[in-house]
C-alpha positions as CSV (number, residue, x, y, z in Angstrom):
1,X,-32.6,-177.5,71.3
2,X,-32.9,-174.0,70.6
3,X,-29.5,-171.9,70.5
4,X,-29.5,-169.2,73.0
5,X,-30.0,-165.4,71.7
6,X,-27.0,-164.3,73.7
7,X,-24.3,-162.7,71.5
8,X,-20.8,-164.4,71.9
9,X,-18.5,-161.1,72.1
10,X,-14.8,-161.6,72.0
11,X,-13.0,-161.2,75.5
12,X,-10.7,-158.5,74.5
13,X,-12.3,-155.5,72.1
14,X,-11.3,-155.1,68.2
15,X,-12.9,-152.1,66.7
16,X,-14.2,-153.6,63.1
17,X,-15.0,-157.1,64.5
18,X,-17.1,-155.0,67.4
19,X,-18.9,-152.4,65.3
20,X,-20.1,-155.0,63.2
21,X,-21.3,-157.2,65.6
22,X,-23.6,-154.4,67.4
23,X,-25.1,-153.5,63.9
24,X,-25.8,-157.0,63.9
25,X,-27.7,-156.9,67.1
26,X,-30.6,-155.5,65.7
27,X,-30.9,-158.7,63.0
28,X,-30.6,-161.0,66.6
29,X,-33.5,-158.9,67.9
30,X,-35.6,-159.3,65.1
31,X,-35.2,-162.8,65.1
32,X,-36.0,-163.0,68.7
33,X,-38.8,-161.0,67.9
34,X,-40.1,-162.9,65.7
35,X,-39.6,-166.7,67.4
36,X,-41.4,-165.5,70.5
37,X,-45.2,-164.8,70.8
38,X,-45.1,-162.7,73.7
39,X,-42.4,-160.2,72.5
40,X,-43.9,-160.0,69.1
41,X,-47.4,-159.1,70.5
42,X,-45.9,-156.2,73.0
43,X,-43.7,-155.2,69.9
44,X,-46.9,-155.1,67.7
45,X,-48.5,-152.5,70.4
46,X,-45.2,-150.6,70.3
47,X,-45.0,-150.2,66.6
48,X,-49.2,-149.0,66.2
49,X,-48.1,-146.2,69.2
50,X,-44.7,-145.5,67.1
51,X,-46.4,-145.0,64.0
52,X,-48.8,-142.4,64.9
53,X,-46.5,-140.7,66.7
54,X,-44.2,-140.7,64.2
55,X,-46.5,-139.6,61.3
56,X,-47.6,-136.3,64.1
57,X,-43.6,-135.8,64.2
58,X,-42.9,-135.7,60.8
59,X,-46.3,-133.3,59.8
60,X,-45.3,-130.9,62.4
61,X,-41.4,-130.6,61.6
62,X,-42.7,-130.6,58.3
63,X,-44.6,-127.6,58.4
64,X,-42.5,-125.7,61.2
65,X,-38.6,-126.3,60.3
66,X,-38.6,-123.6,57.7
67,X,-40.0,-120.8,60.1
68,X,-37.3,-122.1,62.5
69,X,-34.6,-122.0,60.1
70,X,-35.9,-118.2,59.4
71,X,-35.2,-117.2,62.6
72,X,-31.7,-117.5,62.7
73,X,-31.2,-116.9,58.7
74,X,-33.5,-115.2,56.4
75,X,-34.1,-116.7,52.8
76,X,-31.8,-115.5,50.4
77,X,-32.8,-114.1,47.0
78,X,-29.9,-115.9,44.8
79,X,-30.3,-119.1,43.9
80,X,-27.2,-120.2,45.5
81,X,-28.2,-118.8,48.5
82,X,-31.5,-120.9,48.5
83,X,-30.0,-123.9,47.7
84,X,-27.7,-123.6,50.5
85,X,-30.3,-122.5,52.7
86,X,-32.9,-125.4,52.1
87,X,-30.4,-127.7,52.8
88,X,-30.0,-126.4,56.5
89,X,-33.8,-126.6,56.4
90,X,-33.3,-130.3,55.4
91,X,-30.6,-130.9,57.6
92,X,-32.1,-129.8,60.7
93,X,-35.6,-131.8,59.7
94,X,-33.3,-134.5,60.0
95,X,-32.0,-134.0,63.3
96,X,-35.0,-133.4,64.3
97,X,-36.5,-136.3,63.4
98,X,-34.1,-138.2,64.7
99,X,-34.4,-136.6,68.4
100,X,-38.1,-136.6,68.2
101,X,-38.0,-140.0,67.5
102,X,-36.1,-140.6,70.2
103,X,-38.1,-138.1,72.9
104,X,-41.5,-138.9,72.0
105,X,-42.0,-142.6,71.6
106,X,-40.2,-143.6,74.3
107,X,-42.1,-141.5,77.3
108,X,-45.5,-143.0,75.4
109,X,-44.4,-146.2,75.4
110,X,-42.6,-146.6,78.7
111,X,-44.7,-148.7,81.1
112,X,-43.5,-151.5,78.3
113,X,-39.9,-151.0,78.0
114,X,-39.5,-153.0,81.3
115,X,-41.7,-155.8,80.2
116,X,-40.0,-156.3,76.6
117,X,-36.5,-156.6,78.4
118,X,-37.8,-159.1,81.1
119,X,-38.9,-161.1,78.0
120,X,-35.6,-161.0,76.4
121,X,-34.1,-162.0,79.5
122,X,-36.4,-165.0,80.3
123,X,-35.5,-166.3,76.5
124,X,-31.7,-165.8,77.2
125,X,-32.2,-167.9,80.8
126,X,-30.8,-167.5,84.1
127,X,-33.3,-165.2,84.9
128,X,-36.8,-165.3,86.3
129,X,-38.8,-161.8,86.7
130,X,-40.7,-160.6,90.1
131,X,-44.0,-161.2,90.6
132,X,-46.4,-158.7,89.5
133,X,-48.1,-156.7,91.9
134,X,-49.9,-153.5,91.3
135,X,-47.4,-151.1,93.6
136,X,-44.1,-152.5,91.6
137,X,-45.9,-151.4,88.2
138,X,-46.7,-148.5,89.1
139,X,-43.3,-147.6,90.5
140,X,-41.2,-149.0,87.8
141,X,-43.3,-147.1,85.0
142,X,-42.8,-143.7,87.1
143,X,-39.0,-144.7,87.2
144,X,-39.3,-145.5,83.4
145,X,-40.6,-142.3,82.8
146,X,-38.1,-140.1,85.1
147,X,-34.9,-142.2,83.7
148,X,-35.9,-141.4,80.1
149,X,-36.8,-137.7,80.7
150,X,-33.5,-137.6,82.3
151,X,-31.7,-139.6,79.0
152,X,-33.4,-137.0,76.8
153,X,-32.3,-134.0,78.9
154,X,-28.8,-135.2,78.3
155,X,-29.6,-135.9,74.3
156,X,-30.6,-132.5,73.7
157,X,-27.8,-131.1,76.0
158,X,-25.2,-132.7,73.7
159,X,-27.0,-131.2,70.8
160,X,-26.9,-127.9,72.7
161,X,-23.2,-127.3,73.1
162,X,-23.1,-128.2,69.2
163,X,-25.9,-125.9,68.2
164,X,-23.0,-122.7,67.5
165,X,-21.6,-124.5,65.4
166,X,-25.1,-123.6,62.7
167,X,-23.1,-119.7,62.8
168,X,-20.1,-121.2,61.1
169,X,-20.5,-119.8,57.2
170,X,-21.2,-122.8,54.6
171,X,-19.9,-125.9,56.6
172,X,-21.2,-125.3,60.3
173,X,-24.6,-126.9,59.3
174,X,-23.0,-129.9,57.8
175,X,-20.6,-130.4,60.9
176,X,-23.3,-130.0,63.4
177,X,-25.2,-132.8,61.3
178,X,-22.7,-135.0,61.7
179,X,-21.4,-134.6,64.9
180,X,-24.9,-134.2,66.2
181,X,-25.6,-137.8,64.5
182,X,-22.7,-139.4,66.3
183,X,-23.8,-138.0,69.3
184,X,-27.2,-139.5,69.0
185,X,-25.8,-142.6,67.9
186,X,-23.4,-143.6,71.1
187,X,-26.9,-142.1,73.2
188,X,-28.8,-144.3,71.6
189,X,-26.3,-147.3,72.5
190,X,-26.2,-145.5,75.9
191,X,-29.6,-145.6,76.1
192,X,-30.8,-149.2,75.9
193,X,-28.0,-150.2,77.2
194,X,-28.7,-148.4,80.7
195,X,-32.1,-149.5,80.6
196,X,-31.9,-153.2,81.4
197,X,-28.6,-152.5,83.6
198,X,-31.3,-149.9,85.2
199,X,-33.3,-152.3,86.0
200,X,-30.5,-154.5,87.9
201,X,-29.6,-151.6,90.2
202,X,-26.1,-151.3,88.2
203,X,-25.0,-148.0,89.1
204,X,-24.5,-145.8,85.8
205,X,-20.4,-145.8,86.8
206,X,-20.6,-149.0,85.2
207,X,-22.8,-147.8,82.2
208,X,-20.0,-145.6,81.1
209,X,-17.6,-148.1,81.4
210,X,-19.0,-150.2,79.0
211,X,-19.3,-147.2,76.7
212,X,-15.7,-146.6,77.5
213,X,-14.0,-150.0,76.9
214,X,-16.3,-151.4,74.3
215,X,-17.1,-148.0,72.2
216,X,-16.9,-149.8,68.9
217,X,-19.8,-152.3,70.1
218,X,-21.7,-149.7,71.3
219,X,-21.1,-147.3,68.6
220,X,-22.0,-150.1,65.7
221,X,-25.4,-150.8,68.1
222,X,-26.5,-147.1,68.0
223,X,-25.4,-146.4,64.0
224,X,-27.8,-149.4,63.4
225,X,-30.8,-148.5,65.4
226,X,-30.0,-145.0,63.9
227,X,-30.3,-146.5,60.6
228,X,-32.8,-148.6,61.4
229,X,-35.4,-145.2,61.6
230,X,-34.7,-144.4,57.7
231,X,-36.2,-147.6,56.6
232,X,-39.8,-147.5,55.9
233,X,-42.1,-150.2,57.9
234,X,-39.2,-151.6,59.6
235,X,-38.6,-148.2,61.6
236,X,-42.1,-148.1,63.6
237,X,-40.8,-151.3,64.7
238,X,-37.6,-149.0,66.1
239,X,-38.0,-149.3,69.9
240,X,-38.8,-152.3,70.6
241,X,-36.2,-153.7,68.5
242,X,-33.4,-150.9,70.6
243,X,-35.0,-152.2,73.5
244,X,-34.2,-156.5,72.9
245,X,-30.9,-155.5,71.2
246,X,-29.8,-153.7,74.3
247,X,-31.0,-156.1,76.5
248,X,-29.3,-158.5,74.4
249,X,-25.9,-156.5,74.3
250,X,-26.0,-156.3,78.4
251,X,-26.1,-160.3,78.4
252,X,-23.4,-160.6,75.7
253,X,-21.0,-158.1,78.0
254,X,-22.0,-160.4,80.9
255,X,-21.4,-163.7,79.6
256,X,-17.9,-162.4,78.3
257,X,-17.0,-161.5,81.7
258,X,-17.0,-157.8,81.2
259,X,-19.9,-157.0,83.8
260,X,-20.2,-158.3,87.5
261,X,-23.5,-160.7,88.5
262,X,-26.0,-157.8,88.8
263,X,-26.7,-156.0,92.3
264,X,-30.6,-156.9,91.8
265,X,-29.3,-160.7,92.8
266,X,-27.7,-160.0,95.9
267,X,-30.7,-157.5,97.1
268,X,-32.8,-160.7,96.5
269,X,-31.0,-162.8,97.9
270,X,-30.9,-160.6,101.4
271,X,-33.6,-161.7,103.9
């Protein structure tokens, strides 16, 4: 018999124990990945549309970072001061990767978010998808589209209120580097998370929770799918891996008893 995929979370939170085990829900999503035909073939589409969009991202933040950079500081003539301003130039092609990555895939890719979490789902049990018919697709890659322009708005707002912090003499680049990478990380967790809850008509109330009470879970999720985009090969394989994991992490915080049966069952179950 073939153990289920859902991840056996402790009932009461303990940060090192938690942040380990959402870093390891990428390695479960792989897996899963890998053991089911269905989910590998829409992950293979996913990772050919990730590439290329990747390799445009990195050719144009390669080639326009430095004029950006110039904007706000001009190049010095010591050799100090250039080393100290390439590394902003670095540190901001970062970022920037790591936000484009994040933007651009996802609205290419989204009439197959939906899909890759139902298939999770259906390999975790207790769940059995809709029928297809041609008006729910069409309305739930519109909704796709409109939830992750709206997750992205909030992305770059965060980076937003930390972008003053680039004026701060020597350090402010480095801070807003960090800080801007946690940020990305717990909206990455945020993310994927919100996505399959989404799709249960959970309202996002209860997405925050989650983020709220099991922050070490979701922070150790988002540091690995943030890691996961430095490795070479593995990282076009990114979203659909963020998108099993969180689907996977929402049935984990279920089984523990952390989330109430979803809304989506009791509008079914309504005449």
């Amino acid at each position: 018999m073939t153990p289920t995929p859902i991840p056996d979370f402790t009932p009461r939170p303990t940060a090192a124990s938690d942040f380990f085990q959402g870093v390891g829900l990428l390695g479960r999503a792989f897996g899963l990945i890998f053991r089911t035909p269905k989910l590998f073939l829409l992950s293979a589409l996913c990772a050919v549309v990730t590439l290329v969009s990747l390799v445009v991202l990195v050719v144009l933040l390669w080639t326009y970072t430095p004029e950006l950079i110039s904007n706000f500081f001009a190049r010095p003539e010591s050799w100090y001061g250039k080393g100290l301003w390439y590394l902003v130039v670095f540190l901001t092609f970062v970022v920037g990767l790591v936000v484009g990555a994040n933007a651009l895939p996802p609205l290419l890719l989204a009439p197959l978010q939906d899909p890759i979490s139902e298939t999770t789902e259906e390999q975790c049990g207790d769940f059995q998808p809709l029928p297809f018919t041609l008006r729910s697709f069409v309305r739930g890659v519109l909704t796709g589209i409109a939830h992750t322009l709206a997750r992205i708005f909030f992305m770059l707002l965060g980076l937003l209120v930390l972008l003053p912090l680039h004026f701060i003499p020597g350090v402010g680049s480095i801070l807003w580097t960090v800080l801007g990478s946690l940020w990305t990380m717990l909206w990455m967790a945020g993310e994927h998370l919100a996505s399959p809850m989404t799709r249960h008509l959970y309202p996002f109330a209860e997405v925050r929770r989650m983020m709220r009470e099991r922050r070490a879970l979701c922070l150790g999720f988002g540091a690995g799918v943030y890691l996961l985009l430095w490795v070479p090969v593995l990282n076009t394989f990114f979203l659909p891996v963020a998108i099993v994991a969180g689907t996977l992490l929402y049935r984990g915080l279920r089984a523990a008893g952390h989330l109430p049966p979803p809304p989506s069952a009791a509008s079914r179950a309504l005449p």
